[in-house]
C-alpha positions in Angstrom: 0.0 0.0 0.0 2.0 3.4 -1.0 2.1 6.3 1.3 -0.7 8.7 0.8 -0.1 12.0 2.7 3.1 14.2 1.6 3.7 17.3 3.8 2.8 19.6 0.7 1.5 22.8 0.5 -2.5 23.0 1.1 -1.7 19.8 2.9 -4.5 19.9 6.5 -2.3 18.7 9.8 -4.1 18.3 13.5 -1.3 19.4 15.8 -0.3 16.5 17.8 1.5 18.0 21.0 1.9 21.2 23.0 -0.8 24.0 24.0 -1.9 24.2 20.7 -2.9 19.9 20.5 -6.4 19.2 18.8 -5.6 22.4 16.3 -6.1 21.6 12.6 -3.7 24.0 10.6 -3.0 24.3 6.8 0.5 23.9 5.4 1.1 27.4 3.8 4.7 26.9 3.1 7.9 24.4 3.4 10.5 26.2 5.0 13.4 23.2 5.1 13.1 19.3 6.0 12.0 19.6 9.6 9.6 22.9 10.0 6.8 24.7 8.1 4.6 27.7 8.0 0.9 27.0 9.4 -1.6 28.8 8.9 -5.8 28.5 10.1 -8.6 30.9 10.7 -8.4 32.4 13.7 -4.9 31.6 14.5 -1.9 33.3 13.6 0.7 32.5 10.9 3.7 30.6 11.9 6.4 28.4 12.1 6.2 24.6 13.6 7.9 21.4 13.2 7.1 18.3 11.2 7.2 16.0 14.7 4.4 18.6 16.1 2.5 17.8 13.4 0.2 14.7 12.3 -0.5 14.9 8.2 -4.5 14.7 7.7 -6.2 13.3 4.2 -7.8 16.5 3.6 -6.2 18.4 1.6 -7.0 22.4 0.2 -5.7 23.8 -3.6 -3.3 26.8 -2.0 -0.8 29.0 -3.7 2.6 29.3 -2.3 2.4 31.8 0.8 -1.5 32.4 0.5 -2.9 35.6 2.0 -4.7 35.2 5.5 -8.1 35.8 3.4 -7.5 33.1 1.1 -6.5 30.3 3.2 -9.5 31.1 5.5 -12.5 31.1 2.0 -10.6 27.9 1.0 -10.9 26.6 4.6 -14.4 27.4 4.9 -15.0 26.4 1.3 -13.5 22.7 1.7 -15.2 22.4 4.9 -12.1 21.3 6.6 -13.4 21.1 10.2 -16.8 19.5 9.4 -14.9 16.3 7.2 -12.2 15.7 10.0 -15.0 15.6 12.5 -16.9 12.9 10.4 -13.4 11.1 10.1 -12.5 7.6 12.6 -9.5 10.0 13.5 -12.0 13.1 14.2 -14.4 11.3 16.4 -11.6 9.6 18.6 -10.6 13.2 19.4 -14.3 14.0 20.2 -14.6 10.6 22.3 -10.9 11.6 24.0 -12.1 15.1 24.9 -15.6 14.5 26.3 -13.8 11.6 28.6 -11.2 14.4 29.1 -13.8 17.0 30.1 -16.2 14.2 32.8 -16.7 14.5 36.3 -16.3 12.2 39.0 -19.9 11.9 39.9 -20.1 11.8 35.9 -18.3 8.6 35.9 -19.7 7.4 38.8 -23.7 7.6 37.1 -21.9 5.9 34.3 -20.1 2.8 36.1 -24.2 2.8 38.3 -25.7 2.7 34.8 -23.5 -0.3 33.6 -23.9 -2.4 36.8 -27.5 -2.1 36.3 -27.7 -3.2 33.4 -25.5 -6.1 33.7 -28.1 -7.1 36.4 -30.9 -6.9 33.8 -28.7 -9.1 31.0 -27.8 -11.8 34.2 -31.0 -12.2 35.3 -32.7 -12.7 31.5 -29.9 -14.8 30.9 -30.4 -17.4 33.8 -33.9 -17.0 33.3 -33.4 -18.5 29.4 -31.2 -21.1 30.9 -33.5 -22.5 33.0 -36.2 -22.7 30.2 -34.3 -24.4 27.9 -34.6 -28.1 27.6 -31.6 -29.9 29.0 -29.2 -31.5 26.6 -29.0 -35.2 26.5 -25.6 -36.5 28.1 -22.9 -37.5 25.1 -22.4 -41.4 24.6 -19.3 -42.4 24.7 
């Protein structure tokens, strides 16, 4: 299976590690083999390494150094933040930061809620198993 996503420009990236994690940038511009200009609406332009950065299969038709204006129609215009949500990767993110963002009591309703219902399942279960007919003993 050949390798899909180049660090190009256009190219959509989730930044994987710092304060800015869970940010989705677009590649404006490779400045050598290990950093590149980033660029999203909302954020400012600048300058991050390849390791910070996880490539994305969403990618947006930029110029070379695109204006702040353009890469924010062509970001809206691709719908850049709506596809990566419907991604796997985008709702594991989603699934991460809601578990992130629970309570305790929160988790707590949640492990009383799974208990209960493991009650329910047991007791329809034996209940089945004693209603069945009983299997005739194997000869030998």
């Amino acid at each position: 299976m050949p390798f899909k996503r180049y660090m190009e420009i256009g190219r959509v990236a989730f930044i994987n590690f710092g304060s800015e994690y869970g940010q989705l940038v677009v590649v404006s511009d490779i400045l050598d083999q290990n950093r590149a200009l980033v660029d999203a609406p909302g954020q400012a332009r600048r300058v991050v390494n390849f390791k910070r950065l996880a490539l994305t299969d969403i990618k947006i038709e930029l110029p070379r150094m695109a204006a702040k204006k353009v890469v924010v129609a062509k970001f809206a215009e691709a719908d850049v933040l709506k596809k990566f949500a419907a991604s796997a990767w985008g709702r594991k993110v989603a699934k991460q930061t809601a578990q992130a963002a629970t309570t305790d009591f929160d988790r707590f309703k949640a492990a009383v809620a799974k208990a209960k219902k493991a009650r329910v399942v047991r007791k329809v279960l034996s209940t089945l198993k004693k209603s069945a007919p009983k299997a005739a003993p194997k000869k030998k």
